[in-house]
C-alpha positions as CSV (number, residue, x, y, z in Angstrom):
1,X,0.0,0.0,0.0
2,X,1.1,3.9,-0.7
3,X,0.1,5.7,2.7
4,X,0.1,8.9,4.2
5,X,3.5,10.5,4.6
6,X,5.2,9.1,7.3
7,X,9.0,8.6,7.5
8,X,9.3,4.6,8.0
9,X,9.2,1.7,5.9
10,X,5.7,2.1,4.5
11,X,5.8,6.0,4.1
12,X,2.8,7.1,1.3
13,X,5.0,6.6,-1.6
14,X,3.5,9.3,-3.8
15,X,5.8,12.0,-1.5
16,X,8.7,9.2,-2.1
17,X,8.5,9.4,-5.4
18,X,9.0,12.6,-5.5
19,X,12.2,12.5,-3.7
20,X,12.9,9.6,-6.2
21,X,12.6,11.5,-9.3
22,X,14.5,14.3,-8.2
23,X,17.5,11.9,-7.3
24,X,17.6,8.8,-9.0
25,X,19.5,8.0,-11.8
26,X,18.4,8.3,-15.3
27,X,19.7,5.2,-17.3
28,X,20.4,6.3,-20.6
29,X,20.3,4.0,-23.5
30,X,19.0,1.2,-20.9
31,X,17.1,-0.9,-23.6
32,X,14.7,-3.5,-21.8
33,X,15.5,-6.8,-23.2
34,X,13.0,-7.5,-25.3
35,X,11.6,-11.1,-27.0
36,X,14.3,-10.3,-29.5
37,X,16.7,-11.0,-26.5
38,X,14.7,-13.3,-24.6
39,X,13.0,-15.1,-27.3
40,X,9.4,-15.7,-27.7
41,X,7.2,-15.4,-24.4
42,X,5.0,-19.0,-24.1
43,X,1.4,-18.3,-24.5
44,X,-0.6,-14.8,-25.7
45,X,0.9,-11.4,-26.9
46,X,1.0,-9.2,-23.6
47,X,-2.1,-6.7,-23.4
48,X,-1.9,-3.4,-21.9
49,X,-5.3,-3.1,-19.4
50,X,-4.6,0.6,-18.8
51,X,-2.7,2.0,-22.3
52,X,0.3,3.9,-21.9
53,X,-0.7,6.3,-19.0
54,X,0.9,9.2,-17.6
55,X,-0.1,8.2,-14.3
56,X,1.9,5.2,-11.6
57,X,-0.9,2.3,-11.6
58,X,0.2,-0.3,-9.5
59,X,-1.3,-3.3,-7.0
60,X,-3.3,-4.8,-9.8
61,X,-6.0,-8.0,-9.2
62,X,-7.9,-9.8,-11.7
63,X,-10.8,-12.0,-11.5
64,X,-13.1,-14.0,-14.1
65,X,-16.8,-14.4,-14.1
66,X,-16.9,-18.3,-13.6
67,X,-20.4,-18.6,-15.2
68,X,-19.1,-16.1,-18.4
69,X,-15.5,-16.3,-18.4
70,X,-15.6,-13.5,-21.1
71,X,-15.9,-11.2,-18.0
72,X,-13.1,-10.2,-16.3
73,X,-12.5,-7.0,-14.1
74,X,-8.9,-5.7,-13.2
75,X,-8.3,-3.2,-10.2
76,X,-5.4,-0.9,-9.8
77,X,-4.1,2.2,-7.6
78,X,-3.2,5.7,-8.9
79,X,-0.6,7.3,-6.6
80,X,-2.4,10.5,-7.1
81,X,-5.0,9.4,-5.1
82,X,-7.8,6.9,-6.9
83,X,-8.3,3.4,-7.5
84,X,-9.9,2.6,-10.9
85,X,-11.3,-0.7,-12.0
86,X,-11.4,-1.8,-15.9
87,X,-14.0,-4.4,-17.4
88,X,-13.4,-6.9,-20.5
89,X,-16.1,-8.7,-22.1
90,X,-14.2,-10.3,-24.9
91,X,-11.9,-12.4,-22.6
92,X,-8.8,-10.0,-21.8
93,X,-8.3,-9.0,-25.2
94,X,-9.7,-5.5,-25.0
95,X,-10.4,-3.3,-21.6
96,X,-13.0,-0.4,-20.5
97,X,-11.6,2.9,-20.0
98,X,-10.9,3.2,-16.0
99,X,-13.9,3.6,-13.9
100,X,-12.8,4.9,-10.4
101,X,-13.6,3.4,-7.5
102,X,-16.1,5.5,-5.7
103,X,-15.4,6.3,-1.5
104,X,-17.5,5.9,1.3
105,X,-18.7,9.6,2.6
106,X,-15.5,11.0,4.2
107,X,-13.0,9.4,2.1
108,X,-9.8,10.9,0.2
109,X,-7.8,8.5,-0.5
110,X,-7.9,4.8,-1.7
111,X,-5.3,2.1,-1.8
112,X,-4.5,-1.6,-1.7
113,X,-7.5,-3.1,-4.1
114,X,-8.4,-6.5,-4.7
115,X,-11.0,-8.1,-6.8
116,X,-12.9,-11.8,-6.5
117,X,-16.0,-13.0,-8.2
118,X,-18.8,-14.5,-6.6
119,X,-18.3,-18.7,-7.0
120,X,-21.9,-18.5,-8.9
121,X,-21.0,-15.5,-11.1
122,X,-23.5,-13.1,-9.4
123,X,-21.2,-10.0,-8.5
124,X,-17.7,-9.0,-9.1
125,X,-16.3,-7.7,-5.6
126,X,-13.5,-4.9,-5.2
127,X,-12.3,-4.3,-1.8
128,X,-10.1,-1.5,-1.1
129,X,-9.1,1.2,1.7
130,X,-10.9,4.5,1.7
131,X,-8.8,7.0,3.9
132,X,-10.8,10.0,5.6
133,X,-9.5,13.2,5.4
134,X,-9.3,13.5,9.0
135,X,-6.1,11.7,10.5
136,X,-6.5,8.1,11.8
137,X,-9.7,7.4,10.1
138,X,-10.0,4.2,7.7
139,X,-12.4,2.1,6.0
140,X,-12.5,-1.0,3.8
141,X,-14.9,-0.2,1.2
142,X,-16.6,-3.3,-0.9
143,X,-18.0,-2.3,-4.2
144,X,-20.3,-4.8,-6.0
145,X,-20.4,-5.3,-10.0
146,X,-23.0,-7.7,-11.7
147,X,-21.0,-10.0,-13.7
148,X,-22.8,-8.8,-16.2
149,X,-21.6,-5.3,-16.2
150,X,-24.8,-4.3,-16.0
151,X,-24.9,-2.1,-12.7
152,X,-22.9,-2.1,-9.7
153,X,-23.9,-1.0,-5.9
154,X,-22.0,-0.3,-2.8
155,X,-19.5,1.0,-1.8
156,X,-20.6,-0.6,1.6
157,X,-17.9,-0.1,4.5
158,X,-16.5,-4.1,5.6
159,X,-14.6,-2.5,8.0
160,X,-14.4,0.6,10.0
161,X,-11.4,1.7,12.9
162,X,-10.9,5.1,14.5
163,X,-8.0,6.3,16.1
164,X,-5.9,3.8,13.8
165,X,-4.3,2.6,11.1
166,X,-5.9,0.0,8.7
167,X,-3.6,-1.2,6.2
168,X,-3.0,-4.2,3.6
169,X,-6.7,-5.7,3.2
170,X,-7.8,-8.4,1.0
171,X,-10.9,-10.0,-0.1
172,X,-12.3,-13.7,-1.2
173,X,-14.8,-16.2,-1.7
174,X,-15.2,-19.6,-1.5
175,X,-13.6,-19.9,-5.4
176,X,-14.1,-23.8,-5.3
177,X,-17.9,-23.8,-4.0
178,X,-21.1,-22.0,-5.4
179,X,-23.0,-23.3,-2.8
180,X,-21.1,-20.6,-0.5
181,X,-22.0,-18.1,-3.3
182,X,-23.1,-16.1,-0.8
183,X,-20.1,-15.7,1.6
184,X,-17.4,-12.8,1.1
185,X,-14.5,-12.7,3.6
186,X,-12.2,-9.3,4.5
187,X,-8.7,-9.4,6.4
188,X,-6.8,-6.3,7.3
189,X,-4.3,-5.2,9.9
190,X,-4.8,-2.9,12.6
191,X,-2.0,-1.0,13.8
192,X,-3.6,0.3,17.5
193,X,-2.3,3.7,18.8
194,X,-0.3,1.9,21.5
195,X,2.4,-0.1,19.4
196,X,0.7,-3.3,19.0
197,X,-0.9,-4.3,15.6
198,X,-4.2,-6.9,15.1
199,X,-5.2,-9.0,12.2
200,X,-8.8,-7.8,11.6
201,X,-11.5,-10.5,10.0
202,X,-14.5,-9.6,8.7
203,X,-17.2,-11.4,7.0
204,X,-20.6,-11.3,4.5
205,X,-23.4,-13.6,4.3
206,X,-25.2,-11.6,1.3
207,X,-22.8,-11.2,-1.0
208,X,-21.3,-8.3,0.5
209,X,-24.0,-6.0,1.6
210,X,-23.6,-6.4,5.5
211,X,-20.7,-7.5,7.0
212,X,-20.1,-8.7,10.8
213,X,-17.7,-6.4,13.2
214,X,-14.6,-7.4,12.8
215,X,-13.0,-9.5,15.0
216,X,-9.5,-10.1,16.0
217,X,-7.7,-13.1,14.7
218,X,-4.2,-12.3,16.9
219,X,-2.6,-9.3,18.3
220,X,0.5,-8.7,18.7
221,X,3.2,-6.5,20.6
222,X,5.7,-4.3,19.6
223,X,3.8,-3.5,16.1
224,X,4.2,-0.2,14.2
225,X,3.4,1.0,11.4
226,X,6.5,2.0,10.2
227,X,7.7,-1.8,11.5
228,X,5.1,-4.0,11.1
229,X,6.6,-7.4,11.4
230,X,3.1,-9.0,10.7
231,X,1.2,-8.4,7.8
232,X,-0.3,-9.1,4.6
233,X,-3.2,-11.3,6.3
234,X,-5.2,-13.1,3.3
235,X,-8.8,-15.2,3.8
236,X,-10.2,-17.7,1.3
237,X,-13.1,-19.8,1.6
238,X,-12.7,-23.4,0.4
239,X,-15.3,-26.4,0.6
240,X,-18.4,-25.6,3.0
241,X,-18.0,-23.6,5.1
242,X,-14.4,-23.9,5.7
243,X,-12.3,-20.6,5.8
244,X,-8.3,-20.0,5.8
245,X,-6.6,-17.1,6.5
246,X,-2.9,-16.6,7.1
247,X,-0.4,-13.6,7.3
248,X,3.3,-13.0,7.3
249,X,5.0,-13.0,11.2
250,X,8.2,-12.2,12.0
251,X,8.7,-14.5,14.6
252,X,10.5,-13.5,18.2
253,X,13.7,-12.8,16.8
254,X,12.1,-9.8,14.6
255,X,12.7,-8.3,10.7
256,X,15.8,-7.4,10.4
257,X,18.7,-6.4,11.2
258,X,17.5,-3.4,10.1
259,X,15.4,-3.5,7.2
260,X,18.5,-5.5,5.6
261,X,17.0,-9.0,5.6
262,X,18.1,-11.9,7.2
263,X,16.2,-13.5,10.4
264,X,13.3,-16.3,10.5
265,X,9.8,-15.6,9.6
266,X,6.4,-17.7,9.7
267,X,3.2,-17.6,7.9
268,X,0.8,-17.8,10.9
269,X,-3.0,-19.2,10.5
270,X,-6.2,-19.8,11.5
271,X,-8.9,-21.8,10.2
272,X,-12.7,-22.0,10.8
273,X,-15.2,-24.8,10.1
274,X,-18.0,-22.4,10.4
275,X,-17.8,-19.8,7.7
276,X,-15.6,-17.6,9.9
277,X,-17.9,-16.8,12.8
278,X,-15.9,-19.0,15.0
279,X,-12.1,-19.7,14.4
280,X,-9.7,-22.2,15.7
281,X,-6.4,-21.8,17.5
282,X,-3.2,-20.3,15.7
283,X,-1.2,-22.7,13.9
284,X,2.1,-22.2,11.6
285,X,1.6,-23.4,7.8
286,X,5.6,-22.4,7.6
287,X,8.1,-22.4,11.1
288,X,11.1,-20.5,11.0
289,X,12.0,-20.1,7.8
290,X,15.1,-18.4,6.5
291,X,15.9,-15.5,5.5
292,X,13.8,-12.9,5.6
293,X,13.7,-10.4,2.9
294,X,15.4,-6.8,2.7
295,X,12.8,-3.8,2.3
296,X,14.3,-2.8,-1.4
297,X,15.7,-5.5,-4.1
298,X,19.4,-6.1,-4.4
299,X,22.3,-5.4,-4.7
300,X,22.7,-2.9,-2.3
301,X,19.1,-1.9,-2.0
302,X,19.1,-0.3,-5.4
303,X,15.2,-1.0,-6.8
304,X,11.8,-1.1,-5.5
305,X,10.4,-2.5,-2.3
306,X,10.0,-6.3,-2.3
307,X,9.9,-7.1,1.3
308,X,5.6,-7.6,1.0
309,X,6.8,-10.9,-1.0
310,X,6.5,-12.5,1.9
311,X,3.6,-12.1,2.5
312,X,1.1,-15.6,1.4
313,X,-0.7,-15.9,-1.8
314,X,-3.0,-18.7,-1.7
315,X,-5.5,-21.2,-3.5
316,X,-7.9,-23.8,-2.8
317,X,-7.8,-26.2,-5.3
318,X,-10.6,-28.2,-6.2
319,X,-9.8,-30.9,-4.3
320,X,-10.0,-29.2,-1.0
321,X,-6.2,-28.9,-1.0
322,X,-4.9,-25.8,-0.2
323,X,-1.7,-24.1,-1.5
324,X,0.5,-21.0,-0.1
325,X,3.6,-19.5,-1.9
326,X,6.0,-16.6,-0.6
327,X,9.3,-15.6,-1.0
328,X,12.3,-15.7,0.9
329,X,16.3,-14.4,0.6
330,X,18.2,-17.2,0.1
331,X,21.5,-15.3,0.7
332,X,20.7,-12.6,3.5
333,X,21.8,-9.0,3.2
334,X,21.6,-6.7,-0.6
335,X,25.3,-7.6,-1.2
336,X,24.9,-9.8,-4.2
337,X,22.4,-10.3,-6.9
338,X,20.3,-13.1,-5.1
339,X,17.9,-11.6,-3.1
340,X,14.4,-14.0,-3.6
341,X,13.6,-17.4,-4.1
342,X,9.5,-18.6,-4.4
343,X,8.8,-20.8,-2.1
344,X,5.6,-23.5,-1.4
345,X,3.3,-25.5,1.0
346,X,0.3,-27.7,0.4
347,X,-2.4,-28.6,3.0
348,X,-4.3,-31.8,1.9
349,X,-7.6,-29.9,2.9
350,X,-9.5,-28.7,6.8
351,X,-8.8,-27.7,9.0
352,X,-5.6,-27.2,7.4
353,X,-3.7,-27.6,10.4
354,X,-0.9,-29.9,8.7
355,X,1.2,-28.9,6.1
356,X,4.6,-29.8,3.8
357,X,7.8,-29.0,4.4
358,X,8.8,-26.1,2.3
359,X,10.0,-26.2,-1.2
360,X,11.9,-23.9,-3.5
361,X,9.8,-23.7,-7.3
362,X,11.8,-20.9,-8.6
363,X,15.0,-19.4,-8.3
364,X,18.2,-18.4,-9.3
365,X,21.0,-15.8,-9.4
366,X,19.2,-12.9,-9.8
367,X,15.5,-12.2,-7.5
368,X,12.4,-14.0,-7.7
369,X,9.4,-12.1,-6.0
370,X,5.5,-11.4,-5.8
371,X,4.1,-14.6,-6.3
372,X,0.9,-15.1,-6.8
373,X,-0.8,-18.6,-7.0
374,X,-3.7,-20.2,-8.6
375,X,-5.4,-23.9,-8.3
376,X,-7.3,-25.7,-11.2
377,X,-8.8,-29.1,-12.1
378,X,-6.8,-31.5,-13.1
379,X,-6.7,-34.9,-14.3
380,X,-8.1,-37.5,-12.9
381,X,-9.4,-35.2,-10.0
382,X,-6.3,-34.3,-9.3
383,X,-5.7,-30.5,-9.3
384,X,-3.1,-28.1,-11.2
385,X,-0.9,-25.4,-9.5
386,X,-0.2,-22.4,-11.8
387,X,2.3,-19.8,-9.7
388,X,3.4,-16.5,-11.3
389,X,6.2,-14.7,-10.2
390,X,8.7,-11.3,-11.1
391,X,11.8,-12.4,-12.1
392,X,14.6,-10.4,-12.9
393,X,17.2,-13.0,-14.6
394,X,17.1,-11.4,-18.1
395,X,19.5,-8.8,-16.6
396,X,23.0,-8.8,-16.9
397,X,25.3,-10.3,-14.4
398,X,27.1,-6.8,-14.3
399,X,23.5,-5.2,-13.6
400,X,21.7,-7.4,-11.5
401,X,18.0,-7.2,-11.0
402,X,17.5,-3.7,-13.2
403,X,14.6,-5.3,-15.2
404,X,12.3,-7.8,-14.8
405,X,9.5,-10.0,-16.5
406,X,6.4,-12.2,-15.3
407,X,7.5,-16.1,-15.1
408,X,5.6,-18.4,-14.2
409,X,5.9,-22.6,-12.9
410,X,3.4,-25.2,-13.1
411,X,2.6,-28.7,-11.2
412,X,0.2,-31.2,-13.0
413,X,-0.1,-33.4,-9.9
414,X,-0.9,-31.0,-7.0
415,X,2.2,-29.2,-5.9
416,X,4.4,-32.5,-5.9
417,X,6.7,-31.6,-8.9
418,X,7.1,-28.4,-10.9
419,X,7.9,-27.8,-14.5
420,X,10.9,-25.3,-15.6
421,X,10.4,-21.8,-15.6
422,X,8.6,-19.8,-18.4
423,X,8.6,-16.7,-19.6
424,X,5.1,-14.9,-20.0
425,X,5.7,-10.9,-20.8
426,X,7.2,-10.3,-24.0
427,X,9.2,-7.7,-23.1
428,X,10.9,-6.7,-19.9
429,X,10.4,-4.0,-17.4
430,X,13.0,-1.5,-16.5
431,X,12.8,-1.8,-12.7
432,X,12.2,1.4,-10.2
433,X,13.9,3.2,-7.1
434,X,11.4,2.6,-5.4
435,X,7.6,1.2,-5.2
436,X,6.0,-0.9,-8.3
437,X,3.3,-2.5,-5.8
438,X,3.4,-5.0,-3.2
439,X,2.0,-8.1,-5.5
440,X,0.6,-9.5,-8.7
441,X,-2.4,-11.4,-9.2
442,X,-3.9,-14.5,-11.2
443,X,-7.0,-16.5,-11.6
444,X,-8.4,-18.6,-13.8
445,X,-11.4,-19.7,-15.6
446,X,-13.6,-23.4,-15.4
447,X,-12.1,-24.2,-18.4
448,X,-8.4,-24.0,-17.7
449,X,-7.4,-20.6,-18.8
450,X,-5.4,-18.7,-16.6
451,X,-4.9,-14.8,-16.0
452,X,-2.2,-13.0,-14.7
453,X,-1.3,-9.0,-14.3
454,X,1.3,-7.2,-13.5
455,X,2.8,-3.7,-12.6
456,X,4.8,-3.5,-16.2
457,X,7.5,-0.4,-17.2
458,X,8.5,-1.8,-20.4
459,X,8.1,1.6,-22.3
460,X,10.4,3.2,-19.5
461,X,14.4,3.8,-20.1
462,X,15.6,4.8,-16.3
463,X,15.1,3.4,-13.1
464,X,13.9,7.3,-11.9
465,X,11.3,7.5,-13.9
466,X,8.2,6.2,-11.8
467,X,5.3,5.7,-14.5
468,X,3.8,2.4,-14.6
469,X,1.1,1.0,-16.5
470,X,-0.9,-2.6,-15.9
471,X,-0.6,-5.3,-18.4
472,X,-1.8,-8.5,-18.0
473,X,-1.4,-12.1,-20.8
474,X,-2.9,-15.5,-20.3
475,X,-2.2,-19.5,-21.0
476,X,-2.5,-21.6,-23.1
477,X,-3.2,-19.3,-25.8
């Protein structure tokens, strides 16, 4: 999320970029390695959801209509202030002009938008905080769409904290189930006034109309804003009226040291059995794992913000299995090249409590960040993973990391193997001093196609210049 201007690690990063612009270097002549270099991208040409704007879009999320999967709606945030959704009724070929997001009464600014669809293909859902104009005032607004584009309703407030900070929410269904078409879950965290932080549940039994008060899945001590050390709190609804939601926790030995990486990390949980009015107790899908991510990408802290990879992307597949991916530093500290490998878990199904032992999917010697996973069909009622990452490996060893592309890596049996990494953009980003968004998103259709977008810079030449547009490609073409 890009916040109000406060001088710590999540500082509103349209006064950053400011400071960015003014001081960064301009690479001249720094051609992104196109397909030429690359060669051919597997699967669709690249489409650009927003054109070539002037303005920094960034944070986008996708989702299909499952019933018309020739519906899809992207969301994105503006820096200057707006979130804007985009609508495409031919599949992802072509896209709507933007459509902002409206506010609930009182609010300036928006930020951090995700978008579901409704598991019967009723309503298109965008979730996304609305900050008032008076200090320490935040909502999470939902906004409904009929998956037919033909109206939309809302903005209805999820959540609602004064004296406080709201930050990182998320919102999802039950993807797997139309017989929980009805059910619409919220997470946030909530940074209290007296240094201790909460990860804030909310939930909606009419398809987002009214939601419940939001309860408190864990609080924690020692929690600012400006050092969060748990965040990024996700839900997803899987068979019945089972519910998952994790987050990223630093653990005892906290991030560090300094913002440089290194240290242990879990992704914490909870599950319910009962739609989410009732939760059981906090379990670890991932103990102590190593290292923790720097706040900007290496080497020496050069790009944009990547710690937020930690934080979980995750899928219910439809098998009940449930799949997480993250990201972690292989070798700690900005020194070198190296600074994120994609990692995975699978639980077999509820109440999730038991999971894998991590595995590494992608890497190599430059970073791997921002995944974001999907889980289809498969054969034999099996299911297929689909993860989509950054990558930044068609730089040069002398320039590690200055642009990157959308890879992605597959398993056909359920998370137990994984194919080789492909390429999906056909042309590379020029990476960015310092914010392109804090994730990527996919989904995918009934039928197998899957849908990924991206923050994408491929018509900028220096790492200064902060304009970003959205793009987004699918497979198999």
């Amino acid at each position: 999320m890009l916040r109000r201007a406060l001088a710590g690690l999540v500082a509103c990063s349209f006064v950053i970029t400011v400071l960015a612009v003014s001081s960064a270097p301009h690479l001249a002549g720094a051609a992104s390695p196109g397909s030429a270099a690359g060669g051919r991208s597997a699967g669709s040409a690249d489409v650009a959801v927003t054109g070539d704007s002037p303005a920094l879009e960034n944070e986008p999320s996708v989702a299909v209509n499952p019933a018309d999967p020739s519906h899809l709606v992207v969301g994105a945030q503006h820096q200057d202030g707006p979130c804007s959704y985009y609508r495409s009724a031919d599949g992802g070929a072509t896209w709507s002009p933007p459509i902002v997001a409206p506010l609930p009464p009182g609010g300036a600014l928006c930020y951090d938008i995700s978008v579901r669809a409704s598991p019967d293909g009723r309503y298109f859902y965008l979730s996304y905080l609305s900050l008032h104009g008076s200090p320490l005032v935040d909502d999470v607004a939902v906004l409904r769409v009929r998956g037919d584009f033909s109206s939309t309703d809302g903005p209805f407030v999820g959540i609602h904290q004064r004296k406080a900070i709201i930050d990182k929410d998320w919102l999802d269904v039950h993807e797997v189930d139309p017989g929980q078409a009805q059910e619409v879950y919220l997470t946030a965290t909530y940074f209290t006034p007296r240094g201790k932080c909460s990860m804030l549940f909310a939930r909606s039994a009419d398809y987002g109309r009214r939601w419940s008060k939001a309860a408190s899945l864990a609080t924690y001590p020692a929690c600012t804003f400006e050092v969060p050390g748990r965040l990024g709190a996700r839900p997803i609804g899987g068979f019945g009226p089972n519910v998952l939601v994790c987050w990223y926790d630093t653990g005892t030995d906290g991030w560090g040291p300094g913002g440089g990486g290194g240290g242990a990390f879990n992704i914490a949980c909870r599950s319910s059995a009962d739609d989410g009015a009732t939760f059981g107790p906090l379990f670890l899908a991932v103990a102590n794992e190593t290292n923790e991510l720097p706040r900007q990408s290496c080497p020496q802290a050069k790009y944009q913000r990547i710690w937020p990879a930690m934080f979980p992307s995750m899928s219910i597949a439809p098998d009940g299995s449930a799949h997480i991916t993250y990201t972690t530093d292989p070798t700690p500290g900005v020194a070198d090249g190296e600074c994120g490998d994609v990692r995975y878990v699978r639980s077999p199904g509820p109440p999730y409590d038991a999971w894998t032992a991590p595995v590494t999917i992608a890497a190599g010697p430059m970073a791997q960040t921002f995944p974001a996973v999907v889980a289809t069909a498969g054969i034999g009622g099996s299911c297929d993973v689909h993860v989509a990452y950054l990558d930044g490996r068609k730089s040069s060893s002398t320039q590690p990391n200055l642009f990157y592309d959308v890879y992605r890596v597959e398993s056909s049996d359920c998370g137990q193997t994984w194919s080789a990494p492909v390429r999906v953009t056909d042309t590379s980003s020029i990476s960015q001093t310092d914010f392109i968004g804090d994730y990527i998103d996919i989904t995918a259709a009934a039928a197998g196609k899957v849908q990924v977008v991206w923050t994408d810079r491929r018509d900028e030449t220096g790492v200064g210049q902060t304009e970003s547009d959205i793009y987004t490609d699918h497979w198999p073409s």
